[in-house]
N, CA, C and O atoms as a Maestro MAE file, in Angstrom:
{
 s_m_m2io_version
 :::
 2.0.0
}

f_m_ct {
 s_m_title
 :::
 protein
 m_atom[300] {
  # First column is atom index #
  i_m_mmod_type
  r_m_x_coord
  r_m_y_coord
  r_m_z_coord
  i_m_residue_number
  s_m_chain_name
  s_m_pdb_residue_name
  s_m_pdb_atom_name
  i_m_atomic_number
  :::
  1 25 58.280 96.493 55.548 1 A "UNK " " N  " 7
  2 3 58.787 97.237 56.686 1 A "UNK " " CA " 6
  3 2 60.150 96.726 57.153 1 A "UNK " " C  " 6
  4 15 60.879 97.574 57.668 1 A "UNK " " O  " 8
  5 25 60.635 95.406 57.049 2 A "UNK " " N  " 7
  6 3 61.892 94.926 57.243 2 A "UNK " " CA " 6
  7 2 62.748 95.905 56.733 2 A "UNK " " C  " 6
  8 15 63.466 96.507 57.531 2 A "UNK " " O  " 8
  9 25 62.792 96.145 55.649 3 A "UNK " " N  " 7
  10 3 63.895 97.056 54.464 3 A "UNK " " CA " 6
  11 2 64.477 98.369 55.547 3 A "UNK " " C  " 6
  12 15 65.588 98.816 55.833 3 A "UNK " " O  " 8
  13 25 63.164 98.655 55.914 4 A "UNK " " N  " 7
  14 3 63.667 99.730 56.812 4 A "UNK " " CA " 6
  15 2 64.043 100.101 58.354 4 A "UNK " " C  " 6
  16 15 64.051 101.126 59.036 4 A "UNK " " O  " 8
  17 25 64.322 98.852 58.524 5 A "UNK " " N  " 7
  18 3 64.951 98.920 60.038 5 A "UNK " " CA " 6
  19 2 66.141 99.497 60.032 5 A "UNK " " C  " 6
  20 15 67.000 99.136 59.227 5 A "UNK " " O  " 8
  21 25 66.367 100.515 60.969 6 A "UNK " " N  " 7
  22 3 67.843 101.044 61.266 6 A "UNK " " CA " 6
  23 2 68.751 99.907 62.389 6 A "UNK " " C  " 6
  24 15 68.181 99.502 63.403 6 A "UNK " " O  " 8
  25 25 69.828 99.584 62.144 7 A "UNK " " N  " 7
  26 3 70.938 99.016 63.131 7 A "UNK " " CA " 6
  27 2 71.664 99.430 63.237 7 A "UNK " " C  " 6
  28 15 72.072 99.834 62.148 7 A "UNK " " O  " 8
  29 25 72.437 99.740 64.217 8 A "UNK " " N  " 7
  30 3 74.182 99.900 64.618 8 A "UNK " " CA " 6
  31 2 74.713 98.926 64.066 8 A "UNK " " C  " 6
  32 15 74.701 97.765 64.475 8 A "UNK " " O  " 8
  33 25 75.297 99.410 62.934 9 A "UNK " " N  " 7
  34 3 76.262 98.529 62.043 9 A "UNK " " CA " 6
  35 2 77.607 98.347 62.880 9 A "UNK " " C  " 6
  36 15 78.001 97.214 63.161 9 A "UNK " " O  " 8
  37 25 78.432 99.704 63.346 10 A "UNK " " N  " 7
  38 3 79.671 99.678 63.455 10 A "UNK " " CA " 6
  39 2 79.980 99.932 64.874 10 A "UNK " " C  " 6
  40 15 78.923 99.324 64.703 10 A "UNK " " O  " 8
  41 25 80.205 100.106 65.711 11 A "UNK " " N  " 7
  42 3 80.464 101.281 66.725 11 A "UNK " " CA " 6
  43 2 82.593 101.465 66.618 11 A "UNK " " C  " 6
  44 15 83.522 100.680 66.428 11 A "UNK " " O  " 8
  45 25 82.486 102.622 66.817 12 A "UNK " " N  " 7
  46 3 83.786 103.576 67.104 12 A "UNK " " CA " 6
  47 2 84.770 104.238 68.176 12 A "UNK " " C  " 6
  48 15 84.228 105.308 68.453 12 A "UNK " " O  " 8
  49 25 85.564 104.164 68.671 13 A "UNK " " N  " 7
  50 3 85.593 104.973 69.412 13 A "UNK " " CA " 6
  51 2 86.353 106.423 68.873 13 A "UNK " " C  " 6
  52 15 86.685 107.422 69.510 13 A "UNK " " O  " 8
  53 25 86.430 106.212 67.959 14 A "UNK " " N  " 7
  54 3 87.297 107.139 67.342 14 A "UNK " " CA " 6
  55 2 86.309 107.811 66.121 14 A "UNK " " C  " 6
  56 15 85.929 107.172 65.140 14 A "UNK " " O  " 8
  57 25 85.986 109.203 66.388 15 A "UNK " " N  " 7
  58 3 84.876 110.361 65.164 15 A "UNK " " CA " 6
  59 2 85.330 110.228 64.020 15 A "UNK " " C  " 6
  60 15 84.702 110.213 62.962 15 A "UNK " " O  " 8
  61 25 87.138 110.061 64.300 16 A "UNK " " N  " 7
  62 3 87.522 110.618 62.766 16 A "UNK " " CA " 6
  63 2 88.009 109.224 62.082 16 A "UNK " " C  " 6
  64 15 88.811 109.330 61.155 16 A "UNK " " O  " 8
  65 25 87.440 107.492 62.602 17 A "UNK " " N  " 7
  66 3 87.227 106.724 62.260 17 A "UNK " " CA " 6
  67 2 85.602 106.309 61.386 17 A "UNK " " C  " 6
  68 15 85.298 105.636 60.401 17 A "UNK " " O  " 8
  69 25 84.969 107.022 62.255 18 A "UNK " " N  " 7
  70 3 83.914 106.635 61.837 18 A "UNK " " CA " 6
  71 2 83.180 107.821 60.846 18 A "UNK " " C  " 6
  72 15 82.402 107.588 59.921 18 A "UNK " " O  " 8
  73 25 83.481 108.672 61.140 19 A "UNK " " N  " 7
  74 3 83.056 109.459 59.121 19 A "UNK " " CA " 6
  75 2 84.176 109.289 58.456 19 A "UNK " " C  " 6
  76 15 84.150 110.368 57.864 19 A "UNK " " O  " 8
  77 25 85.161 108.773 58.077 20 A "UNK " " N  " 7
  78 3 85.709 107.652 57.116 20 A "UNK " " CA " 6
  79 2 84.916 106.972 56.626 20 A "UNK " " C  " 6
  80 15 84.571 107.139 55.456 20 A "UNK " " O  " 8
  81 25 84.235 105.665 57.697 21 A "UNK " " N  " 7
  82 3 83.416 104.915 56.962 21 A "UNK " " CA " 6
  83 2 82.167 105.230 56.754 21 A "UNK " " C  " 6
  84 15 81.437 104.401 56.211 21 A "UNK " " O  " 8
  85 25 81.633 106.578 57.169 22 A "UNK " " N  " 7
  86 3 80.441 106.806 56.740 22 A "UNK " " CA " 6
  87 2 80.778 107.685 55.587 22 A "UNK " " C  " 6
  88 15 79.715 108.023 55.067 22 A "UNK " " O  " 8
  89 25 81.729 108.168 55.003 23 A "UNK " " N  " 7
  90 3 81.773 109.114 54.041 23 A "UNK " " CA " 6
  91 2 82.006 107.758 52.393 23 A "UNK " " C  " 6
  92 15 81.647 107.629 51.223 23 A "UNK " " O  " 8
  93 25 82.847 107.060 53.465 24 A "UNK " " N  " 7
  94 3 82.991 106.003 52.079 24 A "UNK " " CA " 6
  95 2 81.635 105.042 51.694 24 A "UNK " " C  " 6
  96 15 81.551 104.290 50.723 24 A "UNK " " O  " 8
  97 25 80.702 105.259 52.633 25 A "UNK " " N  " 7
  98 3 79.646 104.088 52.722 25 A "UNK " " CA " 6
  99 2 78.361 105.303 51.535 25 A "UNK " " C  " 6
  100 15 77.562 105.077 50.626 25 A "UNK " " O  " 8
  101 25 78.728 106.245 52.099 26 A "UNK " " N  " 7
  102 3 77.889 107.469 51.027 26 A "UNK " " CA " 6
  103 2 78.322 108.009 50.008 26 A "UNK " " C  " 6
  104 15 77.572 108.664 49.283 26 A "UNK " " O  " 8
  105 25 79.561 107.852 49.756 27 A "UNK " " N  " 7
  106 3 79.998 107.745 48.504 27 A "UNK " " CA " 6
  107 2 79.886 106.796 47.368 27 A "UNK " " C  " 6
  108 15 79.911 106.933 46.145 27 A "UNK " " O  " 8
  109 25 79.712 105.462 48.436 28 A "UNK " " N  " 7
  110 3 78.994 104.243 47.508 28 A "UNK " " CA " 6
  111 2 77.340 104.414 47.245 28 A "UNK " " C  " 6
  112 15 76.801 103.728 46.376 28 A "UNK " " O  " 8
  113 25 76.746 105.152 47.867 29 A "UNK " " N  " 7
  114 3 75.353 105.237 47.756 29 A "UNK " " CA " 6
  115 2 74.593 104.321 48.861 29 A "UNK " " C  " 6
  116 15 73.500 103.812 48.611 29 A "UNK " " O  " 8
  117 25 75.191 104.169 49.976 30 A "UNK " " N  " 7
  118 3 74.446 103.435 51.283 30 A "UNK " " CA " 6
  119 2 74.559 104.590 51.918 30 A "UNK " " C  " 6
  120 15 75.416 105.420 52.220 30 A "UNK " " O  " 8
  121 25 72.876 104.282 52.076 31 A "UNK " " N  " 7
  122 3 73.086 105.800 53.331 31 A "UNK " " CA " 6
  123 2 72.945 105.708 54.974 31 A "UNK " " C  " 6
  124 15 72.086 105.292 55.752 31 A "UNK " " O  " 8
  125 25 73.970 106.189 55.062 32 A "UNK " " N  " 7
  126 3 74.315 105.967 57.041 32 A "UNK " " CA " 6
  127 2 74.484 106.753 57.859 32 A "UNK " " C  " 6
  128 15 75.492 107.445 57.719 32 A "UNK " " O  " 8
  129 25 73.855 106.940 58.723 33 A "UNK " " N  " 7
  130 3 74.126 108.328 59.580 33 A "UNK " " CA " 6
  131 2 74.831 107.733 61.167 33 A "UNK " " C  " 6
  132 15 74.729 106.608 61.657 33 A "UNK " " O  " 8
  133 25 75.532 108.917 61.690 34 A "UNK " " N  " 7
  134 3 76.223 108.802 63.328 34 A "UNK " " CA " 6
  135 2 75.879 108.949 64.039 34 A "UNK " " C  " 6
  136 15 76.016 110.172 64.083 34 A "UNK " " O  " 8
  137 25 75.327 108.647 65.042 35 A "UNK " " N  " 7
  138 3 74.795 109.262 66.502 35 A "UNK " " CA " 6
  139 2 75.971 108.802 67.403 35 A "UNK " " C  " 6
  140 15 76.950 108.270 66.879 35 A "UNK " " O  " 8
  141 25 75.898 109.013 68.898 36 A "UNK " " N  " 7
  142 3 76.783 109.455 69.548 36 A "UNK " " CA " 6
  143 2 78.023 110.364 69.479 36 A "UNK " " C  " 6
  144 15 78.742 110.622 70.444 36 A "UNK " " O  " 8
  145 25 78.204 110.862 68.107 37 A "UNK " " N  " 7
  146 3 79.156 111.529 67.945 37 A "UNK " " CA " 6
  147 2 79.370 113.248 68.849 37 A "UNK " " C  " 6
  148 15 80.404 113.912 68.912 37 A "UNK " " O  " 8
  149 25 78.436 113.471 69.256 38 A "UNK " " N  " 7
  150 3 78.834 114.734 69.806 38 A "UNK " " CA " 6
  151 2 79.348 114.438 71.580 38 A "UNK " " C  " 6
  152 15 80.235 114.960 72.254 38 A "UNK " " O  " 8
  153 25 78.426 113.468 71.866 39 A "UNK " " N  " 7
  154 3 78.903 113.003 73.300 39 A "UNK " " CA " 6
  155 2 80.138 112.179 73.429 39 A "UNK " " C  " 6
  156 15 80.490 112.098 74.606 39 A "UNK " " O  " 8
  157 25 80.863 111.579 72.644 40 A "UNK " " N  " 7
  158 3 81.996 111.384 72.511 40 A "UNK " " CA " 6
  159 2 82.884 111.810 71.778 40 A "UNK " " C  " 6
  160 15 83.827 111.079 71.477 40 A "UNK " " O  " 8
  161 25 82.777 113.257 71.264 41 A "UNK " " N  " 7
  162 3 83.885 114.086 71.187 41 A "UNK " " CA " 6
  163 2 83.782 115.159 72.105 41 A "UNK " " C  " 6
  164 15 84.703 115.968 71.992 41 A "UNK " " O  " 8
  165 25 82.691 115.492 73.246 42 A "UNK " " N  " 7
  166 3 82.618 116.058 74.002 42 A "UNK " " CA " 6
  167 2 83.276 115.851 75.818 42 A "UNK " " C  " 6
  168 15 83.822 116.489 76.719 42 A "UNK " " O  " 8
  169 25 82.744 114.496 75.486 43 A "UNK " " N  " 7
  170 3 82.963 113.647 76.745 43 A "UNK " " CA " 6
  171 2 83.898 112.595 76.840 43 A "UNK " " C  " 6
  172 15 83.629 111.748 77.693 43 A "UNK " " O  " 8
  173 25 85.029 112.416 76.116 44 A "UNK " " N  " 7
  174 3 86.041 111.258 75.594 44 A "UNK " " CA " 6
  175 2 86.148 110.266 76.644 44 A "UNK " " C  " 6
  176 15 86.105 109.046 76.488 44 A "UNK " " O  " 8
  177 25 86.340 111.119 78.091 45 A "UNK " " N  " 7
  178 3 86.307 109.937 79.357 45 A "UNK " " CA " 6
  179 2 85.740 109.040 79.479 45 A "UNK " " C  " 6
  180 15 86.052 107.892 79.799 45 A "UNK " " O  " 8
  181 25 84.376 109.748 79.097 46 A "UNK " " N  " 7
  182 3 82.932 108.398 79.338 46 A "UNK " " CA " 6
  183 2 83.049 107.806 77.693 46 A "UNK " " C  " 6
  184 15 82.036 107.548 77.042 46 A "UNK " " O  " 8
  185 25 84.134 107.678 77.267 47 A "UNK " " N  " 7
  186 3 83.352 106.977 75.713 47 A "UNK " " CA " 6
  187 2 83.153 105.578 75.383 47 A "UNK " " C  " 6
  188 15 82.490 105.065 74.482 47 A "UNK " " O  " 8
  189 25 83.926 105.026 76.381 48 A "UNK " " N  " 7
  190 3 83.360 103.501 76.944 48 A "UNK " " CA " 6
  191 2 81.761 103.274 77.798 48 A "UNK " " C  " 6
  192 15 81.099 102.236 77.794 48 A "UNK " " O  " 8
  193 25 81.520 104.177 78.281 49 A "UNK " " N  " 7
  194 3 80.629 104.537 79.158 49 A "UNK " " CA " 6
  195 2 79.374 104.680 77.877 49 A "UNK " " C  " 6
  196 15 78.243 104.233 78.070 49 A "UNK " " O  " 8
  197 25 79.688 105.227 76.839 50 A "UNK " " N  " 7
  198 3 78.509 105.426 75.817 50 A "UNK " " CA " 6
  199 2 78.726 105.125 74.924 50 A "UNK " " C  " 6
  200 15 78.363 105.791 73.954 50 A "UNK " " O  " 8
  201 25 79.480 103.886 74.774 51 A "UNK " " N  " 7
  202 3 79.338 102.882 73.421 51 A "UNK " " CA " 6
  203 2 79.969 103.599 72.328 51 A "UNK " " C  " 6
  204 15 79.386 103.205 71.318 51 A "UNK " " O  " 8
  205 25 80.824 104.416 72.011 52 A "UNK " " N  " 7
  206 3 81.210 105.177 71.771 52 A "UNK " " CA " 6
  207 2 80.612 105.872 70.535 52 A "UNK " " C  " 6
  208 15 79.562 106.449 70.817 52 A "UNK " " O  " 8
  209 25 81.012 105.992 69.139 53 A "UNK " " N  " 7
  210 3 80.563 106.943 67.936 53 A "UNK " " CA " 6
  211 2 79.941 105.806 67.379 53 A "UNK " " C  " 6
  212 15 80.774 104.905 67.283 53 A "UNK " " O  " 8
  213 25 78.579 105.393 66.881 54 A "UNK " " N  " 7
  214 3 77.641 104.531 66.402 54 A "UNK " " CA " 6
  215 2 77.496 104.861 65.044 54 A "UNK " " C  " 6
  216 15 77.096 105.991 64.764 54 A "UNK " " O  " 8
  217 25 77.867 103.712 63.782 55 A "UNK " " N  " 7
  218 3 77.698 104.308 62.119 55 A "UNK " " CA " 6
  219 2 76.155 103.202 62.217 55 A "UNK " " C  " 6
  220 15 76.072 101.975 62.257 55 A "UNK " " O  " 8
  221 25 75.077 104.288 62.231 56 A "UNK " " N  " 7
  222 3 73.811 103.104 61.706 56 A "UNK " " CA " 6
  223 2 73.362 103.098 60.118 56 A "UNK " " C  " 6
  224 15 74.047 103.924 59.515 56 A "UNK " " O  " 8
  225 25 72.663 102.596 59.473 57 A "UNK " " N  " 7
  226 3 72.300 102.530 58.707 57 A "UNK " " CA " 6
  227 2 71.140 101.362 58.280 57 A "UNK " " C  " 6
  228 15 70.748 100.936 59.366 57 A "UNK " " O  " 8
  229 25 70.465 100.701 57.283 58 A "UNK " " N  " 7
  230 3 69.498 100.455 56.768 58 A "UNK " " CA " 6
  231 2 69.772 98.438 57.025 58 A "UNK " " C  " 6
  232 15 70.635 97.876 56.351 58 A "UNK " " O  " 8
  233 25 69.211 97.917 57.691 59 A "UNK " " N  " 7
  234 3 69.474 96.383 57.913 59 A "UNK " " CA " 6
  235 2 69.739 95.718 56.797 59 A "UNK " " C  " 6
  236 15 70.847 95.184 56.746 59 A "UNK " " O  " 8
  237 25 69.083 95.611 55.960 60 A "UNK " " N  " 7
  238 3 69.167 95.470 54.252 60 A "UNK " " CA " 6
  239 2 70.632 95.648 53.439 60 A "UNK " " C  " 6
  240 15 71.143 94.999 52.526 60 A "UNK " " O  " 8
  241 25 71.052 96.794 54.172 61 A "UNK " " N  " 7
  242 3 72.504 97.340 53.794 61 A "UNK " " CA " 6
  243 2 73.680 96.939 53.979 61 A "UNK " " C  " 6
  244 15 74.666 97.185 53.286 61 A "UNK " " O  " 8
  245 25 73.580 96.051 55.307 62 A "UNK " " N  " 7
  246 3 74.966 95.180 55.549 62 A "UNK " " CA " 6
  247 2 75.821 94.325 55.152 62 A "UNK " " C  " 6
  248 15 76.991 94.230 55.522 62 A "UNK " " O  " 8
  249 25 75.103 93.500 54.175 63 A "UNK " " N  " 7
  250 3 76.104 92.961 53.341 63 A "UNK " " CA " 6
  251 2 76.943 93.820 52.386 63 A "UNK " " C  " 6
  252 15 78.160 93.632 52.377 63 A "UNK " " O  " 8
  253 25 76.412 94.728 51.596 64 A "UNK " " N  " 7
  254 3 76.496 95.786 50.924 64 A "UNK " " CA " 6
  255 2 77.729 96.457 51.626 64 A "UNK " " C  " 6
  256 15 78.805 96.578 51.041 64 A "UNK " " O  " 8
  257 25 77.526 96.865 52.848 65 A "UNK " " N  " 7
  258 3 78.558 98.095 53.723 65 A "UNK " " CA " 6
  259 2 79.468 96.718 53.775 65 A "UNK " " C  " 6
  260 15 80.492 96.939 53.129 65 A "UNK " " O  " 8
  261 25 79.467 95.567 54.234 66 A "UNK " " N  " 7
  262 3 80.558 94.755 54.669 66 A "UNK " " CA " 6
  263 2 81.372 94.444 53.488 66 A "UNK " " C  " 6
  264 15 82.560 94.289 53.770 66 A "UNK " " O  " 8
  265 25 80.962 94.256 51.765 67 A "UNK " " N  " 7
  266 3 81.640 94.224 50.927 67 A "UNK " " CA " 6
  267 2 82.986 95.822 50.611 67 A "UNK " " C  " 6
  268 15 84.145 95.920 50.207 67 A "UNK " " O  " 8
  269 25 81.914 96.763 51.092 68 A "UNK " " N  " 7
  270 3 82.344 98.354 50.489 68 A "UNK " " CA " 6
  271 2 83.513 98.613 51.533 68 A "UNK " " C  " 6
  272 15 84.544 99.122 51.093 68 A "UNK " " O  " 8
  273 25 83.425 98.284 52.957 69 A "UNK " " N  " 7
  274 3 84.406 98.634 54.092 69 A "UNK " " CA " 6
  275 2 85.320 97.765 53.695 69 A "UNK " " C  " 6
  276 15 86.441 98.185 53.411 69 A "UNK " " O  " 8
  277 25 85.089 96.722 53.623 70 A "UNK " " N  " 7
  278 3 86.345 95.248 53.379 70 A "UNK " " CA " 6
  279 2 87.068 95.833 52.457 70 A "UNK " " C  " 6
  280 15 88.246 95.701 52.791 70 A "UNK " " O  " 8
  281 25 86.992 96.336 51.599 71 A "UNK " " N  " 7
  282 3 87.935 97.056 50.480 71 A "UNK " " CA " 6
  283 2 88.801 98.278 51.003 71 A "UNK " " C  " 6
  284 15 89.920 98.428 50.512 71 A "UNK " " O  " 8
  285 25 88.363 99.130 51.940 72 A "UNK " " N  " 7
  286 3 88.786 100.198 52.727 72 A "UNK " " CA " 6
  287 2 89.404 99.818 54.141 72 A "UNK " " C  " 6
  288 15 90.605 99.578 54.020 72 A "UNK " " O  " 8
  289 25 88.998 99.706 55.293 73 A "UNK " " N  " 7
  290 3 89.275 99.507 57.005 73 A "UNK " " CA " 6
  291 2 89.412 98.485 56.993 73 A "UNK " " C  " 6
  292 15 88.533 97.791 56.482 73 A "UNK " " O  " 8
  293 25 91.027 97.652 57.760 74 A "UNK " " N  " 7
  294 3 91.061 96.744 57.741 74 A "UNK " " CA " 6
  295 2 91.270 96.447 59.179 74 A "UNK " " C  " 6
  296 15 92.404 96.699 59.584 74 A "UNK " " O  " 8
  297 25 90.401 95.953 60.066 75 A "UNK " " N  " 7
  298 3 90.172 95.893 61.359 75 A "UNK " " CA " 6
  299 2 91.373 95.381 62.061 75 A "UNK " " C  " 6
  300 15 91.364 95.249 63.285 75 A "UNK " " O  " 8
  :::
 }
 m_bond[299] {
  # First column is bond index #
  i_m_from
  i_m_to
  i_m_order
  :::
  1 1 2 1
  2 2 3 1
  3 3 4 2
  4 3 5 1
  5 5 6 1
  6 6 7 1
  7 7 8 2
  8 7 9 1
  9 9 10 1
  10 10 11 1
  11 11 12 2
  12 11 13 1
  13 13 14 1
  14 14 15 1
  15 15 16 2
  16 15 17 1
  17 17 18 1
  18 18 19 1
  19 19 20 2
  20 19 21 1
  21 21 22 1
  22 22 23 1
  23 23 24 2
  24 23 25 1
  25 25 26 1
  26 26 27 1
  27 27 28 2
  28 27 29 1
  29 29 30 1
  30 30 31 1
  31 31 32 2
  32 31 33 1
  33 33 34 1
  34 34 35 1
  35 35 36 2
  36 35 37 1
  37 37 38 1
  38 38 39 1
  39 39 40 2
  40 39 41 1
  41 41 42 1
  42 42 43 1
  43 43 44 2
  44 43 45 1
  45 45 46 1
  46 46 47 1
  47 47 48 2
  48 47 49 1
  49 49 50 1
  50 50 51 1
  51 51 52 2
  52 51 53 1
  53 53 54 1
  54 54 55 1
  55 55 56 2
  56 55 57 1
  57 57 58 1
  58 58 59 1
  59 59 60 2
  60 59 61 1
  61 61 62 1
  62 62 63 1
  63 63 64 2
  64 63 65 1
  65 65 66 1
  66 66 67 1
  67 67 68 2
  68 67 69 1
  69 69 70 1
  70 70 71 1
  71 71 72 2
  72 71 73 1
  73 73 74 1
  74 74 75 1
  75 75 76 2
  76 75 77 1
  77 77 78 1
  78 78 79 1
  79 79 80 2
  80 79 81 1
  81 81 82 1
  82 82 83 1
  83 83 84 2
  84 83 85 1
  85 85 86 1
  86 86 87 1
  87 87 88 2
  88 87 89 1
  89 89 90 1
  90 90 91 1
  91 91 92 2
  92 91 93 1
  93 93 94 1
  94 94 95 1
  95 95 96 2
  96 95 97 1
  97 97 98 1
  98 98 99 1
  99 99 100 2
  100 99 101 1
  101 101 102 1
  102 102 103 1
  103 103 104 2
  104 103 105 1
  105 105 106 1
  106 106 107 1
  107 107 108 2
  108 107 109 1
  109 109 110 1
  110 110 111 1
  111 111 112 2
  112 111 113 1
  113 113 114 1
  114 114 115 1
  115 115 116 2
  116 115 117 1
  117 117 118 1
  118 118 119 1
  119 119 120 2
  120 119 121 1
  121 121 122 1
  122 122 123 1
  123 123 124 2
  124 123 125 1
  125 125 126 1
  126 126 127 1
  127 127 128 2
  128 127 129 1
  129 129 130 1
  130 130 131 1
  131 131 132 2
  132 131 133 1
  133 133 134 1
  134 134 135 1
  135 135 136 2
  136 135 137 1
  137 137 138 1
  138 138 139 1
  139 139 140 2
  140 139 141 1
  141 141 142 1
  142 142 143 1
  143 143 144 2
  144 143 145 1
  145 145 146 1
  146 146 147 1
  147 147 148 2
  148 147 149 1
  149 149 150 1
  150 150 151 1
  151 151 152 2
  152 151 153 1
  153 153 154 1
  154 154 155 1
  155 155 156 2
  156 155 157 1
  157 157 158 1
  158 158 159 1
  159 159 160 2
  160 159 161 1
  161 161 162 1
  162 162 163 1
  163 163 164 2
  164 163 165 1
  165 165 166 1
  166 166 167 1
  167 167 168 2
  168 167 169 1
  169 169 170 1
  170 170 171 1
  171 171 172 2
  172 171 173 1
  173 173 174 1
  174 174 175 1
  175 175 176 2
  176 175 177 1
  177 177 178 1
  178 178 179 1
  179 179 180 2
  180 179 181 1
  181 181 182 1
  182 182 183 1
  183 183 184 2
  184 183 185 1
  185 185 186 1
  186 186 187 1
  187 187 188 2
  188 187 189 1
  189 189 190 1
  190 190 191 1
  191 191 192 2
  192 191 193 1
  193 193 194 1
  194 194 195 1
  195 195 196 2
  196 195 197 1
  197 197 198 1
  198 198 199 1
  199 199 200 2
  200 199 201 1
  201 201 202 1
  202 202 203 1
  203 203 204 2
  204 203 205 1
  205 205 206 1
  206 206 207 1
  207 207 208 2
  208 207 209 1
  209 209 210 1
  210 210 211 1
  211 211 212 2
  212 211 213 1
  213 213 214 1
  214 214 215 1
  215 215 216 2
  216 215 217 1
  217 217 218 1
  218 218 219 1
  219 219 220 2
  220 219 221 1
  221 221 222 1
  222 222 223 1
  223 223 224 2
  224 223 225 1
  225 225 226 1
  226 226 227 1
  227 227 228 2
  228 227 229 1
  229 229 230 1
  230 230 231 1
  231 231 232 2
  232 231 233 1
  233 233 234 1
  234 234 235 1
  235 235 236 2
  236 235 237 1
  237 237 238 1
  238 238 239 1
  239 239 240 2
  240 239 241 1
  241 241 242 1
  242 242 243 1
  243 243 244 2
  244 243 245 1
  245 245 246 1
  246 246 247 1
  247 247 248 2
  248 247 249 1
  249 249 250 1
  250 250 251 1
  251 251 252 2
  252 251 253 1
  253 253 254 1
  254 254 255 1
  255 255 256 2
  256 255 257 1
  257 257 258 1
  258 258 259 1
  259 259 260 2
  260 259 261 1
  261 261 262 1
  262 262 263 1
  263 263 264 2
  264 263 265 1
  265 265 266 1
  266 266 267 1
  267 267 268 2
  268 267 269 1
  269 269 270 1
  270 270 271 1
  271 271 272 2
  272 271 273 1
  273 273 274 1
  274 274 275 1
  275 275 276 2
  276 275 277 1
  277 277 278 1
  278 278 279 1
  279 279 280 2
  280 279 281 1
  281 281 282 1
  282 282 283 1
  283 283 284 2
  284 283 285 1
  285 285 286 1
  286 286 287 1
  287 287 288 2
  288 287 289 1
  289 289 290 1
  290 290 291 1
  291 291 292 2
  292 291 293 1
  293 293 294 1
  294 294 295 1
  295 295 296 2
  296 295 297 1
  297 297 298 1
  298 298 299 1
  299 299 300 2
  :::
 }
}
């Protein structure tokens, strides 16, 4: 059951930051999905207020996503 814990890997404040790295993270074959994304492209004011665009994915997966991003986004 470990394998399958979901975490907030990334948070964003920026949508068209964060399906970047979810498009590159699924192109590698890690699969990651977004939540908050509609309330902070809806609501931009509050996007501090709601943690802004969240990339989660599989706990297991993070070393994995931290090798695959390190090659791409350089913080």
């Amino acid at each position: 059951m470990e394998d399958s814990k979901i975490v907030v890997y990334r948070t964003f404040q920026n949508v068209y930051e964060a399906h970047e790295a979810k498009n590159i993270l699924e192109a590698n074959g890690v699969p990651c999905f977004l939540s908050n994304e509609n309330m902070s492209t809806l609501y931009p004011i509050f996007n501090e207020d709601i943690s802004g665009v969240r990339l989660q994915l599989f706990e297991k997966d993070i070393s994995i996503a931290d090798q695959i991003l390190g090659n791409f986004i350089k913080e």
